[in-house]
N, CA, C and O atoms as a CHARMM CRD file, in Angstrom:
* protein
*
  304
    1    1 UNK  N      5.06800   5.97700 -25.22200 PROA 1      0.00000
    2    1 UNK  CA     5.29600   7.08700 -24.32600 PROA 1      0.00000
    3    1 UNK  C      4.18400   7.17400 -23.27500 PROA 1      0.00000
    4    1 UNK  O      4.50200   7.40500 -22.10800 PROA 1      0.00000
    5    2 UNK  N      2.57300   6.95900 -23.70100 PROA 2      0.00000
    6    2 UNK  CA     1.92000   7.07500 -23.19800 PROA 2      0.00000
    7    2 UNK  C      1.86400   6.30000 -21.78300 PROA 2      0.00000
    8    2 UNK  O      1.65600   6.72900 -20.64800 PROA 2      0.00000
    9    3 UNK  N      2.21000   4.59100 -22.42000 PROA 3      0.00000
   10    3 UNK  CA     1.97100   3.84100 -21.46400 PROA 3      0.00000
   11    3 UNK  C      2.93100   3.52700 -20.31300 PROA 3      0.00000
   12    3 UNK  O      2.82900   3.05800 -19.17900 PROA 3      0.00000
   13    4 UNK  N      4.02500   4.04800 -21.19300 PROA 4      0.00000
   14    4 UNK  CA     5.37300   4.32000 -20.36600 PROA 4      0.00000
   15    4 UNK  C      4.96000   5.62300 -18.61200 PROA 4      0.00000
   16    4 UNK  O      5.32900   5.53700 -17.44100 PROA 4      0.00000
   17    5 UNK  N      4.35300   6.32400 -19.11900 PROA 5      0.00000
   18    5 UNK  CA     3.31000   6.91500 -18.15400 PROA 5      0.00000
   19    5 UNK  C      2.66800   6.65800 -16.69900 PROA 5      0.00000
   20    5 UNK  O      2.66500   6.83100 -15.48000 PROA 5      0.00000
   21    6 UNK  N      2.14900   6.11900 -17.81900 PROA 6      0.00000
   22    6 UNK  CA     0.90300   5.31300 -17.14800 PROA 6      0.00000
   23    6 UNK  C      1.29700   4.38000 -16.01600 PROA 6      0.00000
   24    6 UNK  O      1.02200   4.53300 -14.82600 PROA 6      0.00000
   25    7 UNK  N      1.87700   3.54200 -16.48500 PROA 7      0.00000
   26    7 UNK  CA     2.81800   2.42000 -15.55400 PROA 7      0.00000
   27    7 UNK  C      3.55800   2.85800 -15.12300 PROA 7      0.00000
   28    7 UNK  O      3.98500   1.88200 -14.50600 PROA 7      0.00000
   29    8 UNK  N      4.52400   4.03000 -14.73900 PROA 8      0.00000
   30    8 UNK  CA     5.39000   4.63300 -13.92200 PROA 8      0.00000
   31    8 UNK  C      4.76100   5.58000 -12.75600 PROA 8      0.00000
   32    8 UNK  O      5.38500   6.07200 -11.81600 PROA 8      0.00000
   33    9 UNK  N      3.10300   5.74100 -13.10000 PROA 9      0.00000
   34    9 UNK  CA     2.06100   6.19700 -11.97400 PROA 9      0.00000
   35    9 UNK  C      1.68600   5.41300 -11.41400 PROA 9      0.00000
   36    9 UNK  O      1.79300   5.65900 -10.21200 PROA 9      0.00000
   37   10 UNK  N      0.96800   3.89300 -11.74700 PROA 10     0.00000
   38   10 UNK  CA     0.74600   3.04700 -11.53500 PROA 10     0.00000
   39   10 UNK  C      1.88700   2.74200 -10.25100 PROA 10     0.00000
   40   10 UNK  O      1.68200   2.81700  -9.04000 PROA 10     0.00000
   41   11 UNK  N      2.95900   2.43200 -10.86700 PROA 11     0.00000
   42   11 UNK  CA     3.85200   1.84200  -9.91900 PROA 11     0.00000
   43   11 UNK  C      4.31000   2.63400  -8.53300 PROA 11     0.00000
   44   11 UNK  O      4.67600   2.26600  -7.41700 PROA 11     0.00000
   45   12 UNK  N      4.11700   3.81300  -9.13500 PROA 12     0.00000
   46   12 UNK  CA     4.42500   5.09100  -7.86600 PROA 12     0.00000
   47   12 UNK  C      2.89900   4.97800  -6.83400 PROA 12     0.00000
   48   12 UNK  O      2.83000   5.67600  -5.82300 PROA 12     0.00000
   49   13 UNK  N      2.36100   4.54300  -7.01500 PROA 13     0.00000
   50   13 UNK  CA     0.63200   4.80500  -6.36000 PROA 13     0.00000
   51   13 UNK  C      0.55200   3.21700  -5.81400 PROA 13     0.00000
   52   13 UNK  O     -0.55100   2.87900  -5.38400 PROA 13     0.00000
   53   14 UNK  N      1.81800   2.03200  -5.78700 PROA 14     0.00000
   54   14 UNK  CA     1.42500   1.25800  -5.10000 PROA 14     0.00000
   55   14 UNK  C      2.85800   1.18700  -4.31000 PROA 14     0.00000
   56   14 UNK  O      2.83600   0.59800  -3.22900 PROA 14     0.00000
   57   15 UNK  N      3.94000   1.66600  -4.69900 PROA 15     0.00000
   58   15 UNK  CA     4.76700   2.05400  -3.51700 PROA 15     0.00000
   59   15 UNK  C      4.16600   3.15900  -2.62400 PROA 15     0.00000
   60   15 UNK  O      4.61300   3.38200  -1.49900 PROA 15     0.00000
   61   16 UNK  N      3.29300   3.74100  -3.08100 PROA 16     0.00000
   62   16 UNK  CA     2.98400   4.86100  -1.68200 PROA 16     0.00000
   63   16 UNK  C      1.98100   4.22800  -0.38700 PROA 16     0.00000
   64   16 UNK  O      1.93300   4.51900   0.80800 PROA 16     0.00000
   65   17 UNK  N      1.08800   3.06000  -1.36600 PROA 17     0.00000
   66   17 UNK  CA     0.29300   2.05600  -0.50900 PROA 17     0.00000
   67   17 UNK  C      0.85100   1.15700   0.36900 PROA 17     0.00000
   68   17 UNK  O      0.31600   0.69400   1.37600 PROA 17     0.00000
   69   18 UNK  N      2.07500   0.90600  -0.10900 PROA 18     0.00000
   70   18 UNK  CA     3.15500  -0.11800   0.38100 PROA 18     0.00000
   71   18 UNK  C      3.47200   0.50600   1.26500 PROA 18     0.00000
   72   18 UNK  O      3.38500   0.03600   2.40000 PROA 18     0.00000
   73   19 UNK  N      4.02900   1.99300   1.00200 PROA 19     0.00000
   74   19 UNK  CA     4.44400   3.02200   2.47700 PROA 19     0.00000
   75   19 UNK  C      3.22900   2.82200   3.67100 PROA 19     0.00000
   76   19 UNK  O      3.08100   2.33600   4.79300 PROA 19     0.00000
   77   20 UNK  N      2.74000   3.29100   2.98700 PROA 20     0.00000
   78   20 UNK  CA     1.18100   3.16200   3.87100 PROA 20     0.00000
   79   20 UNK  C      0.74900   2.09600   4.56700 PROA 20     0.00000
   80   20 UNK  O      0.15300   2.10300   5.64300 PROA 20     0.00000
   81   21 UNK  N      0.96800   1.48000   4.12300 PROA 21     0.00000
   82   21 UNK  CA     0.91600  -0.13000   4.99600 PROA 21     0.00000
   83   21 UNK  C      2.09200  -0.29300   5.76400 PROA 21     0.00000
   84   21 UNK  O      1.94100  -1.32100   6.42400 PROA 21     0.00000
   85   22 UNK  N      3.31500   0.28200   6.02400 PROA 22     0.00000
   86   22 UNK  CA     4.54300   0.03900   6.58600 PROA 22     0.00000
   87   22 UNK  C      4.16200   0.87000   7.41500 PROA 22     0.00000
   88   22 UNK  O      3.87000   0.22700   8.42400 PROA 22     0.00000
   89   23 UNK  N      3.95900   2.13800   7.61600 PROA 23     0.00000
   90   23 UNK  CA     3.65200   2.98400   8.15100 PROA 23     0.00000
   91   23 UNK  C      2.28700   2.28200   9.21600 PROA 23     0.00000
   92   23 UNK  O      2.26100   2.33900  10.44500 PROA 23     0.00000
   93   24 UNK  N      1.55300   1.83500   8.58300 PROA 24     0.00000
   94   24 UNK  CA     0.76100   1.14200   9.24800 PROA 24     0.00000
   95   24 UNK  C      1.20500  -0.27700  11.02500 PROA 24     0.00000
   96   24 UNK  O      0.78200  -0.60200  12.13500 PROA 24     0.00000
   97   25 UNK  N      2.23700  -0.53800  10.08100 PROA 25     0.00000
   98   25 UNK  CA     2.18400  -1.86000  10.80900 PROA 25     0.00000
   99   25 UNK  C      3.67200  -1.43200  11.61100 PROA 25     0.00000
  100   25 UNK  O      4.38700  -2.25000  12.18900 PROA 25     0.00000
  101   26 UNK  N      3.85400  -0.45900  11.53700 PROA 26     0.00000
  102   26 UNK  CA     5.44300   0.17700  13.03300 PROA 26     0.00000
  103   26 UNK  C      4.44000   0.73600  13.49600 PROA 26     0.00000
  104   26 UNK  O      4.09200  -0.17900  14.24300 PROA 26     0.00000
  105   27 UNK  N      3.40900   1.80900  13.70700 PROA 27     0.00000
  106   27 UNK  CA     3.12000   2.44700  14.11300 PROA 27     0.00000
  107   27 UNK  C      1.92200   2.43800  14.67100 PROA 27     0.00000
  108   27 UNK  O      1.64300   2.75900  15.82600 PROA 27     0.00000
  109   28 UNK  N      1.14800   2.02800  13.74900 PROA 28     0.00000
  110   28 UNK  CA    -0.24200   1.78400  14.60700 PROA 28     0.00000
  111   28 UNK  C     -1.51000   2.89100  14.02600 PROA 28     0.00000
  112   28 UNK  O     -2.71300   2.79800  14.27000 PROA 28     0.00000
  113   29 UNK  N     -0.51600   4.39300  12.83300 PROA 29     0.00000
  114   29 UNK  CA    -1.05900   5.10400  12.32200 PROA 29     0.00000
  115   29 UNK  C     -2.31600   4.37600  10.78300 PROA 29     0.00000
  116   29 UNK  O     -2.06000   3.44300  10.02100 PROA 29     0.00000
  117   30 UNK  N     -3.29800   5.04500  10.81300 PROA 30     0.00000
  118   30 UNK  CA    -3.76900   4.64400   9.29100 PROA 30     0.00000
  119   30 UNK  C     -4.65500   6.02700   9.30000 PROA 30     0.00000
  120   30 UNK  O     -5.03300   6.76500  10.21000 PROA 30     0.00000
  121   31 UNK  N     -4.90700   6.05200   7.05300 PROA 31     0.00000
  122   31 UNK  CA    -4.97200   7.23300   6.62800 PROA 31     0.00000
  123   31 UNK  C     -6.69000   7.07800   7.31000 PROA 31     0.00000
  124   31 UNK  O     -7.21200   5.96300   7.29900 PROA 31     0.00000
  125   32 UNK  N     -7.41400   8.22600   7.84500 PROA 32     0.00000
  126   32 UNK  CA    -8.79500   8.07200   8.30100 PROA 32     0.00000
  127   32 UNK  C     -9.56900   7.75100   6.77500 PROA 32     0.00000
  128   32 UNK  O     -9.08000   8.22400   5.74900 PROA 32     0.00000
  129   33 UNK  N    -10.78200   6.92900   6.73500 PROA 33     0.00000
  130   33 UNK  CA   -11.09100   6.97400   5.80800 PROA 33     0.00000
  131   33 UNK  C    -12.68600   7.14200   5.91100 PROA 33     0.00000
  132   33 UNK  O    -13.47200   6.89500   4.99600 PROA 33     0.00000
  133   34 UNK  N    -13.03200   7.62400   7.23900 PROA 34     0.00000
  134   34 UNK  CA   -14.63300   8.09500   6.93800 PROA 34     0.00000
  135   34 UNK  C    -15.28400   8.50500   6.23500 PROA 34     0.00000
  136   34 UNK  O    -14.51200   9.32600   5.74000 PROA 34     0.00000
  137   35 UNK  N    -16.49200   8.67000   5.53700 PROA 35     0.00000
  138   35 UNK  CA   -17.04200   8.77100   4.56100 PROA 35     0.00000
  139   35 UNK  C    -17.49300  10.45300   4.48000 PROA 35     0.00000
  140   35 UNK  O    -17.82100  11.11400   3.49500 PROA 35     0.00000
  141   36 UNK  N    -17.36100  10.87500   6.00400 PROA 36     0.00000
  142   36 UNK  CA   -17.77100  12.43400   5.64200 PROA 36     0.00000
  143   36 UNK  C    -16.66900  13.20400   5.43800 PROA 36     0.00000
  144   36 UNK  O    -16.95500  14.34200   5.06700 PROA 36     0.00000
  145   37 UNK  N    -15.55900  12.98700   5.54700 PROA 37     0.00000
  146   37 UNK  CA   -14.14300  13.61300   5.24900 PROA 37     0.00000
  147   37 UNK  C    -13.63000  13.39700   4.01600 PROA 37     0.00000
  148   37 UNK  O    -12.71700  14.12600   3.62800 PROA 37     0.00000
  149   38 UNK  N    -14.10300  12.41700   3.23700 PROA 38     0.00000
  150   38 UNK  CA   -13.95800  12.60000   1.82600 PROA 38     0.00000
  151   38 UNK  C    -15.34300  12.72000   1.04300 PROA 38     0.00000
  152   38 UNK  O    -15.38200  13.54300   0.12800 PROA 38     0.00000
  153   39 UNK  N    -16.43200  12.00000   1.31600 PROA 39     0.00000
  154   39 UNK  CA   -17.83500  12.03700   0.31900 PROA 39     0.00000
  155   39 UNK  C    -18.73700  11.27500   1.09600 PROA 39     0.00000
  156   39 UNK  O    -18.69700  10.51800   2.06500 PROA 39     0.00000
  157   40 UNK  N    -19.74200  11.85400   0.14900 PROA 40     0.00000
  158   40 UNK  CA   -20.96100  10.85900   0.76700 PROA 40     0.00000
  159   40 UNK  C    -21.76300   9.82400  -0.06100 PROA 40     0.00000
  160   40 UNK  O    -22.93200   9.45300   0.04600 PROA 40     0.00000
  161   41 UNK  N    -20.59700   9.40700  -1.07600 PROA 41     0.00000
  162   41 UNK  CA   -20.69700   8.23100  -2.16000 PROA 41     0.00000
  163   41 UNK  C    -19.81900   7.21700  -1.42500 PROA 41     0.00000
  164   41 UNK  O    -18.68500   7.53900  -1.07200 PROA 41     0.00000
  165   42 UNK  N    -20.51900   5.49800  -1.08900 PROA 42     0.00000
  166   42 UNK  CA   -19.25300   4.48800  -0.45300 PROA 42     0.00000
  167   42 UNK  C    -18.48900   4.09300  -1.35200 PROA 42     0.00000
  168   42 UNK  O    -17.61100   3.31000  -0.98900 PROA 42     0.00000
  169   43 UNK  N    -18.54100   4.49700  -2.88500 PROA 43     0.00000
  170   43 UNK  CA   -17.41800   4.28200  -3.70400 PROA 43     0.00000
  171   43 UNK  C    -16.24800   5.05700  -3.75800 PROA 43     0.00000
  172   43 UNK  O    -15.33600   4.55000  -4.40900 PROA 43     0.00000
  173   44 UNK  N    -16.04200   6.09700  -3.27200 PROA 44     0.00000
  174   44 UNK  CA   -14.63500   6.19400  -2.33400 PROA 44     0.00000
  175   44 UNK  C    -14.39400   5.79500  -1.40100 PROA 44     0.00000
  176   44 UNK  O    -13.16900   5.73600  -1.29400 PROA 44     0.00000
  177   45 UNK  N    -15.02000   5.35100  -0.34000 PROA 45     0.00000
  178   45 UNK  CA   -13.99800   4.87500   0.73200 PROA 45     0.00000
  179   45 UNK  C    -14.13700   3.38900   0.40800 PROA 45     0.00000
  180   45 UNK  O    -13.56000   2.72000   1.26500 PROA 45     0.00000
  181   46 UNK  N    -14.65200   2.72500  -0.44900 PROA 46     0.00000
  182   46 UNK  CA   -14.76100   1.39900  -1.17400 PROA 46     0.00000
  183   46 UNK  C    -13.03100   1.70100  -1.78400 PROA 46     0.00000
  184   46 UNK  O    -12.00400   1.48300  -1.14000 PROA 46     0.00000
  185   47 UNK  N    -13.10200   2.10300  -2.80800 PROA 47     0.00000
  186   47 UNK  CA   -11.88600   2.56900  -3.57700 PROA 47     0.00000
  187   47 UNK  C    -10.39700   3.06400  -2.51900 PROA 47     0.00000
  188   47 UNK  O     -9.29200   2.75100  -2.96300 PROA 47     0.00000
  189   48 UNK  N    -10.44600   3.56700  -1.61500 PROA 48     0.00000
  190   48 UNK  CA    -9.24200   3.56400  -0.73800 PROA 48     0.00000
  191   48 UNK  C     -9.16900   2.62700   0.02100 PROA 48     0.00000
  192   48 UNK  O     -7.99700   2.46800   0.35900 PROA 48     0.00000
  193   49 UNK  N    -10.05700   1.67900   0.61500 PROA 49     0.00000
  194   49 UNK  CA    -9.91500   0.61700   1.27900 PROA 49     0.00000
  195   49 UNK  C     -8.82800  -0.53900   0.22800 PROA 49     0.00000
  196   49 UNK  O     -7.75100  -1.06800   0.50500 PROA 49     0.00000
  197   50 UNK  N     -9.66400  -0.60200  -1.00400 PROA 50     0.00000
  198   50 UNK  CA    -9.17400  -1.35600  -1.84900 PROA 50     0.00000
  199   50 UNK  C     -7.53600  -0.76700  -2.01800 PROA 50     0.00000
  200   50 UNK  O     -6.74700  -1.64100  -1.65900 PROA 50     0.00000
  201   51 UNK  N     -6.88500   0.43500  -2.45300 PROA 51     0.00000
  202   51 UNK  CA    -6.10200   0.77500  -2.27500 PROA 51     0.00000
  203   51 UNK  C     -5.18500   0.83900  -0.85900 PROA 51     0.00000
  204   51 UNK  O     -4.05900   1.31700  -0.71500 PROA 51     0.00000
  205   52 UNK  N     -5.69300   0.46300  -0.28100 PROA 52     0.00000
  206   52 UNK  CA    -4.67200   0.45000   0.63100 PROA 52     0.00000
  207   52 UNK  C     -4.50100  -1.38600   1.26000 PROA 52     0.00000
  208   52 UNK  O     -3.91200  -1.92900   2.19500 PROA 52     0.00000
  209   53 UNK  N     -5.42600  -1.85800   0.07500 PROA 53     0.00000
  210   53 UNK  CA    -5.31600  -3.52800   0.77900 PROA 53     0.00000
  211   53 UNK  C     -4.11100  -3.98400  -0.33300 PROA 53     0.00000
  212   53 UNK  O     -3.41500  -4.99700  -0.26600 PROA 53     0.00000
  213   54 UNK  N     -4.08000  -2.99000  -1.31200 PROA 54     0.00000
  214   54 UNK  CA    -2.97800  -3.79000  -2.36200 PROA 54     0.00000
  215   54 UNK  C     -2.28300  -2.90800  -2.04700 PROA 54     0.00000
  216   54 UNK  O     -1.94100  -2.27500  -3.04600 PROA 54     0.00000
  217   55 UNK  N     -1.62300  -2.27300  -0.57400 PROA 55     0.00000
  218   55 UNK  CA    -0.57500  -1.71200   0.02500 PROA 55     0.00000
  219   55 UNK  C      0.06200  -2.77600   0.86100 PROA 55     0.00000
  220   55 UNK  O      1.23600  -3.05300   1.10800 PROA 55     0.00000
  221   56 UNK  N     -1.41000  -3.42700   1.31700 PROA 56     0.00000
  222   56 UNK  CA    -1.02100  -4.40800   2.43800 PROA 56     0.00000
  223   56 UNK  C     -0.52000  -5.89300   1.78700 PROA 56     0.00000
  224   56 UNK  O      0.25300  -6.61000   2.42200 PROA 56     0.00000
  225   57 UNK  N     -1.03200  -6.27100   0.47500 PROA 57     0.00000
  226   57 UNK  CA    -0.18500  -7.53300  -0.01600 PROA 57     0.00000
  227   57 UNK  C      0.91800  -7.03300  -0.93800 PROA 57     0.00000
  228   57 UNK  O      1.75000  -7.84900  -1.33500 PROA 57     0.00000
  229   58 UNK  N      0.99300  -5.69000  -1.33200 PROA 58     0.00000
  230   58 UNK  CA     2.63300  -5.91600  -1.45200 PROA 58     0.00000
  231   58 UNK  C      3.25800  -6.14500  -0.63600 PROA 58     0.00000
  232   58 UNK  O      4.10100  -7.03500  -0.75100 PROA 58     0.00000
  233   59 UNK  N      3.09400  -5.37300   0.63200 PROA 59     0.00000
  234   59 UNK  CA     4.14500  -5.54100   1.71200 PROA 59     0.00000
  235   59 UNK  C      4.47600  -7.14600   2.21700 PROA 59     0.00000
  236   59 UNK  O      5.54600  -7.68200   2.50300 PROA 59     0.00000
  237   60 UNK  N      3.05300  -7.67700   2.19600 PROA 60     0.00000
  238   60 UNK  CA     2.85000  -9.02500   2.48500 PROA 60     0.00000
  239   60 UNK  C      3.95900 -10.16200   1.39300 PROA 60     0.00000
  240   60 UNK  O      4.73000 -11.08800   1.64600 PROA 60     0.00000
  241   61 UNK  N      3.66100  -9.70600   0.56600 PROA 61     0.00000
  242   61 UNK  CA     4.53100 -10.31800  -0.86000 PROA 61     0.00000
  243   61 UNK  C      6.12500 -10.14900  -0.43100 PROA 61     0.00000
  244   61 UNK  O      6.82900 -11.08800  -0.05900 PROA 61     0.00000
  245   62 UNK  N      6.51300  -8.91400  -0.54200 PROA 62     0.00000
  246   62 UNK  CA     7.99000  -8.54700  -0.07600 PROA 62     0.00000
  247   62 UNK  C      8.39000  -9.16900   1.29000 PROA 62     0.00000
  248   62 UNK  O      9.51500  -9.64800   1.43300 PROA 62     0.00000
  249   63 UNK  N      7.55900  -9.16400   2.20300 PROA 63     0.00000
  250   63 UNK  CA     8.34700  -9.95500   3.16600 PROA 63     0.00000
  251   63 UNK  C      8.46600 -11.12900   3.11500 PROA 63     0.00000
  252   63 UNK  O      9.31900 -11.48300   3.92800 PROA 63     0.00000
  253   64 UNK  N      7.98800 -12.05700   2.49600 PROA 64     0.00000
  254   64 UNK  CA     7.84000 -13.16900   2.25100 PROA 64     0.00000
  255   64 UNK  C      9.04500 -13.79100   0.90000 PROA 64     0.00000
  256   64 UNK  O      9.67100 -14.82100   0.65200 PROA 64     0.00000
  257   65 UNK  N      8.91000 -12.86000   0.49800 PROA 65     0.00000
  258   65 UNK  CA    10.36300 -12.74500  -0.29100 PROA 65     0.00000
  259   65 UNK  C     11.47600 -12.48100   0.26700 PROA 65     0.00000
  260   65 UNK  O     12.44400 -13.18100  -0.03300 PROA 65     0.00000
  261   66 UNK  N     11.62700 -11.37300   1.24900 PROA 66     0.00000
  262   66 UNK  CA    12.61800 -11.33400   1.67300 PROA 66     0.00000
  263   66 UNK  C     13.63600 -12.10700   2.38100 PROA 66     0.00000
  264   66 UNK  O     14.84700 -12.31800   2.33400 PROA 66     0.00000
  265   67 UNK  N     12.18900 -12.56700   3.32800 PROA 67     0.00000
  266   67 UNK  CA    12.58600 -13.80100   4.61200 PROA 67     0.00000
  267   67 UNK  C     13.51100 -15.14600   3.73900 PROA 67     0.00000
  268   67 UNK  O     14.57700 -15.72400   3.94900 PROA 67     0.00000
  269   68 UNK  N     12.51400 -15.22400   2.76800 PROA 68     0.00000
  270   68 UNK  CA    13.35200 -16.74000   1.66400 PROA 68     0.00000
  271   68 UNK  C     14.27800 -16.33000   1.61200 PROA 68     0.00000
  272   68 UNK  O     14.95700 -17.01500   2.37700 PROA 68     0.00000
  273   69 UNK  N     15.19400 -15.20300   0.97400 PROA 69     0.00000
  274   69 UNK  CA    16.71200 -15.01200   0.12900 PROA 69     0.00000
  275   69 UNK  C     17.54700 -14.71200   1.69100 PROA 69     0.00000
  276   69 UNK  O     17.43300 -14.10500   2.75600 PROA 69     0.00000
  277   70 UNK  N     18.44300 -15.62800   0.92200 PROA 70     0.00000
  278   70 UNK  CA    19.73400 -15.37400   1.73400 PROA 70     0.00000
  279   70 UNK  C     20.47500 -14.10200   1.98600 PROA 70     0.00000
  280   70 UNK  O     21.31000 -13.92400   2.87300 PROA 70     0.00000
  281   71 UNK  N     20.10700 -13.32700   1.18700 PROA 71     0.00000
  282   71 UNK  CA    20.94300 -11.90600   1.37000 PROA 71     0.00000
  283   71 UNK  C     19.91600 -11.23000   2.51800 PROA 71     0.00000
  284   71 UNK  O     20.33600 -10.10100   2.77100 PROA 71     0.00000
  285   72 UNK  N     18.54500 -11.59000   3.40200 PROA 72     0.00000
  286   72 UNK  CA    18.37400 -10.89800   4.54800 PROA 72     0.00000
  287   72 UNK  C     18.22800 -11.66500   5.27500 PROA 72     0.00000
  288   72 UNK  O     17.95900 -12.81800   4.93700 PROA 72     0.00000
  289   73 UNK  N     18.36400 -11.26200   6.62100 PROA 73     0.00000
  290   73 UNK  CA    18.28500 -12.37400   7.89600 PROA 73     0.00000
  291   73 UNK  C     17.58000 -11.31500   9.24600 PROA 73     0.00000
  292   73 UNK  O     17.85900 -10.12400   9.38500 PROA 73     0.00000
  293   74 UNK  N     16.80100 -11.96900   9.97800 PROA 74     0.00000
  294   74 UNK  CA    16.22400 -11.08200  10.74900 PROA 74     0.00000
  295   74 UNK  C     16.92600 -10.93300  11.91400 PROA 74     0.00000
  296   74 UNK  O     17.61600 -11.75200  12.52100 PROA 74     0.00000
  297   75 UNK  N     16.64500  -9.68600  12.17400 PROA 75     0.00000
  298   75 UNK  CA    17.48200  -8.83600  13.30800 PROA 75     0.00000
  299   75 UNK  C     16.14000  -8.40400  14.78300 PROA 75     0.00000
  300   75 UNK  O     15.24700  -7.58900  14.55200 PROA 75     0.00000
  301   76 UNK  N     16.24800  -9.03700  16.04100 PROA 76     0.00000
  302   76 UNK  CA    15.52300  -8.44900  16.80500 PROA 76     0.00000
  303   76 UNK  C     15.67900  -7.76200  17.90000 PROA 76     0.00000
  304   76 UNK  O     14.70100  -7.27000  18.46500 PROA 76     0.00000
C-alpha cells in the first residue's frame, strides 16, 4: 500500500516536470529559480534544477519514441 504510494507520487512529480519542460520548450516560459525566492541554501535550487532536468529527458525520451512508431507522424 505504502509503496503503491509512493510510486504513484513519484510518477505524478515527473509528469508535472515533463509539463514543465513542454511548457518550456512552446513557450519560452521557465519556473524562476533564484535562490532568494526560495532560500538561501544552493541545495534547493540544486534540487529543482535537477528536477526539472529529469522533466527535460523525459520529454527528450518520449519524443524520440514517438518519432520511431508508426502510429505518429509529424505535422508542420
Amino acid at each position: 500500500m505504502v509503496l503503491g504510494r509512493v510510486a504513484h507520487y513519484a510518477f505524478d512529480a515527473v509528469l508535472l516536470s515533463a509539463f514543465l519542460a513542454g511548457v518550456r520548450r512552446s513557450t519560452g516560459l521557465t519556473p524562476s529559480v533564484k535562490p532568494d525566492q526560495f532560500s538561501e541554501t544552493p541545495n534547493v535550487k540544486k534540487w529543482i534544477d535537477n528536477y526539472l532536468w529529469v522533466g527535460e529527458t523525459v520529454m527528450d525520451q518520449s519524443v524520440a519514441f514517438f518519432a520511431a512508431s508508426s502510429y505518429f507522424e509529424r505535422k508542420r
